[in-house]
N, C-alpha and C positions, 0 to 999 in steps of 0.2 A: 470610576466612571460616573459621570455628573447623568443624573437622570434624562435628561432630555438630548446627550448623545445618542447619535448614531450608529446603530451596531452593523459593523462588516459583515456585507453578506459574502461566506466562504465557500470554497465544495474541497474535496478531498481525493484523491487516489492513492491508494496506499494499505496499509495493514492498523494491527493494532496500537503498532508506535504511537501512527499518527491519530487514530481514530480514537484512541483512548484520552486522551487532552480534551476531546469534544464528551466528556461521560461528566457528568456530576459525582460518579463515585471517587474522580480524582483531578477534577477541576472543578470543584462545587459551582464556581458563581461565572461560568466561562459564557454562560448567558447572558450576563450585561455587558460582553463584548462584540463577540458572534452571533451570528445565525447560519446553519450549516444550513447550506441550500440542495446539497448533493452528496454524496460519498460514494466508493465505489472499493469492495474490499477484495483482497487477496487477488488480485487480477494481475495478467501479464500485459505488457504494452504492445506486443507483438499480437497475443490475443482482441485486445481493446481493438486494434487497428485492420484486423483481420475481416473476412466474412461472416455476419448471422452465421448461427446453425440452427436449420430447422431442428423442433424438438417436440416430443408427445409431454405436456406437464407432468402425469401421471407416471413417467416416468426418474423423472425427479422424486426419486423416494429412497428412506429409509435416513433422512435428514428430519432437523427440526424449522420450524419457516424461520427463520433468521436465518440459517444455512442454506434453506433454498433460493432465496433472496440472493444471494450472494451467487450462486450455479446460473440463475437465470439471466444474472447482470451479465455473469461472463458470456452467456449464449447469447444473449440478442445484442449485446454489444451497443448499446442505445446511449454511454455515457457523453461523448462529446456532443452528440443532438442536443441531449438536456444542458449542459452546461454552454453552447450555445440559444438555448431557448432562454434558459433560466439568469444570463450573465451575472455568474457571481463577483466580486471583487477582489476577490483573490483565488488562488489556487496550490493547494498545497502538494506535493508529489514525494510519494516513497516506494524505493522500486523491488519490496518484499519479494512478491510474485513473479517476478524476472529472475532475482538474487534466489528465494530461496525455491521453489517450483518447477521453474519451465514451462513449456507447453506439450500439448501434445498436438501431431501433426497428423489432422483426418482431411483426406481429400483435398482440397483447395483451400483449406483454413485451417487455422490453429484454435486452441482449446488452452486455456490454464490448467498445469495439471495439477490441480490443488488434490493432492492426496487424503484431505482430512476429509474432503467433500465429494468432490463428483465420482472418487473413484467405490464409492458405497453403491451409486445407483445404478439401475436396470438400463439406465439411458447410456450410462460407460459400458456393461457391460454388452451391448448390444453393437459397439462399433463394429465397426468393420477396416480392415487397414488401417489401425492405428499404432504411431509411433510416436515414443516422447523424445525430446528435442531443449535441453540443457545449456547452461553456460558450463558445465562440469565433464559433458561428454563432447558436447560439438560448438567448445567455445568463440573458434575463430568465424564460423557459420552462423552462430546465433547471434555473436556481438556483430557481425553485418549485419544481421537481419534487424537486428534490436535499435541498429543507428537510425535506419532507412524508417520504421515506423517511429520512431521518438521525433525524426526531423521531421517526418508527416503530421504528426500529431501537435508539438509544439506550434509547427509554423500554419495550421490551422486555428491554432487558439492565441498567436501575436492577429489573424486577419480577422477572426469573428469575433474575438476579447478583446477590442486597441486597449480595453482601461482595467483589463486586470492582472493584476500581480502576479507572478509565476513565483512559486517559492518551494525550494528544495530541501527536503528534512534527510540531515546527512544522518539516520540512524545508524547502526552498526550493532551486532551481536555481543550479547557477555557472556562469557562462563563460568560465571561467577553467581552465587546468590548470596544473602543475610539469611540465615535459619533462625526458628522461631526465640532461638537466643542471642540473636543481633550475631553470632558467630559466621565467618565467610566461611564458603562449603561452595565446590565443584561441582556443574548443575551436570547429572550422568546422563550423556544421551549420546550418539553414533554420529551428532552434528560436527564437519570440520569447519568451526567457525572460523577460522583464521584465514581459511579458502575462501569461506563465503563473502566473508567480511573484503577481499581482496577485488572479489566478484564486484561488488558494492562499490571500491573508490573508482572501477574501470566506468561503471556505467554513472555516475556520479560526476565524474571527472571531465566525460566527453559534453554535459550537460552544460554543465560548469565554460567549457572553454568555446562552445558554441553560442549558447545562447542569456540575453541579459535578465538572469535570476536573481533574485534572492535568497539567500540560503540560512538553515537553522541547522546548528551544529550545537548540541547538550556537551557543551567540553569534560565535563567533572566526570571523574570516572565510575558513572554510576552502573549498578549491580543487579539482579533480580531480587524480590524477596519472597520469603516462605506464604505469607499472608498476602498477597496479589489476590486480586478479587479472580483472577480467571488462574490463578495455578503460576507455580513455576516456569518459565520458560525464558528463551534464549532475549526476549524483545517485551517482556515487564517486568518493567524495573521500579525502584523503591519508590515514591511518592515525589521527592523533590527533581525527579526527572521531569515529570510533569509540572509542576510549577516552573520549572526554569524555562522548559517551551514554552508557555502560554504567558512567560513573561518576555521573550526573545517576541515571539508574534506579535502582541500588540506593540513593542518599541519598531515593529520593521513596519507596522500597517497604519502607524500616527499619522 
């Protein structure tokens, strides 16, 4: 990039797939392209789309403030305000938080039920009538419900965005990792990614045939590895997974 380009002002929703391409730990120089104007992590779009929940801050605890950050986005639900405030020029979308979470269903609104997070604090504990609400337990009911807020949500960001790019990061799970001897090894955990991953082309696919996207597909059948800056798991993968997005992104955003 010639110094006196332009950098793409982008925003995000999605998980660490995506959010990880925007890290200098594995895209060193992704700042002479972008400018991340918004992100919004682990979140369900049925949540995003749903009602605030009132909440006491103090009881958001027993996280660290990058995790709370993350609890609070889901509870005040403010994302599309800003990304209408803020109109970034692109927009990238990945639908972890649908695929691998759910919601949970309090009162007239929905919740993300991000397990790693809200279900730690006094603020979970203290519901009242609450139920979770899955593509795994009550998938014919959630993928309704999951259309009806994606086409709310979309089709507000084609009327308050006309000039930004919708683009869809087709990630998918591996079960697979590199151990600290370049050797492939079976990453042990209780996750059916084959389900999930299936969960993933149905909400994917409806995106896909509705509405005029973009999409970034990592084709090469990349793996986890042992040395990942945040650990093993099912969605970080080796290094060149990230180079190959952030080289798919800027050929789609010339």
């Amino acid at each position: 990039m010639k110094s006196n380009e332009k950098k793409l002002k982008i925003a995000a929703f999605g998980s660490c797939v995506t959010r990880d391409n925007f890290n200098s730990k594995f895209n060193l120089n992704y700042r002479n392209h972008f400018e991340v104007l918004r992100y919004q992590n682990q979140s369900s779009i049925i949540s995003l789309m749903s009602n605030p929940i009132p909440y006491n801050r103090e009881k958001i605890d027993n996280l660290n403030e990058y995790e709370q950050n993350d609890v609070f986005d889901d509870l005040e639900k403010n994302f599309l305000n800003d990304l209408i405030s803020k109109q970034p020029e692109a927009l990238i979308l990945d639908f972890f938080g649908d695929v691998y979470f759910g919601c949970l269903k309090t009162n007239s609104s929905y919740i993300t039920n991000n397990r790693w997070k809200i279900t730690k604090t006094s603020f979970y504990r203290e519901l009242n009538e609450v139920n979770t609400f899955n593509l795994n337990t009550n998938l014919s009911e959630y993928f309704t419900l999951w259309k009806q807020t994606i086409d709310q949500f979309l089709q507000i960001i084609n009327r308050e965005l006309p000039n930004c790019k919708i683009i869809l990061h087709k990630a998918r799970f591996t079960g697979m990792y590199y151990d600290k001897d370049h050797s492939i090894k079976k990453i042990i955990s209780n996750t059916d990614i084959d389900l999930l991953n299936a969960f993933w082309d149905q909400l994917d696919d409806y995106v896909v045939s509705n509405y005029e996207v973009s999409t970034i597909n990592v084709k090469q059948n990349y793996i986890s590895i042992a040395d990942h800056a945040w650990g093993i798991f099912h969605l970080h993968f080796e290094p060149n997974y990230y180079k190959n997005f952030i080289a798919q992104l800027i050929k789609l955003t010339k």
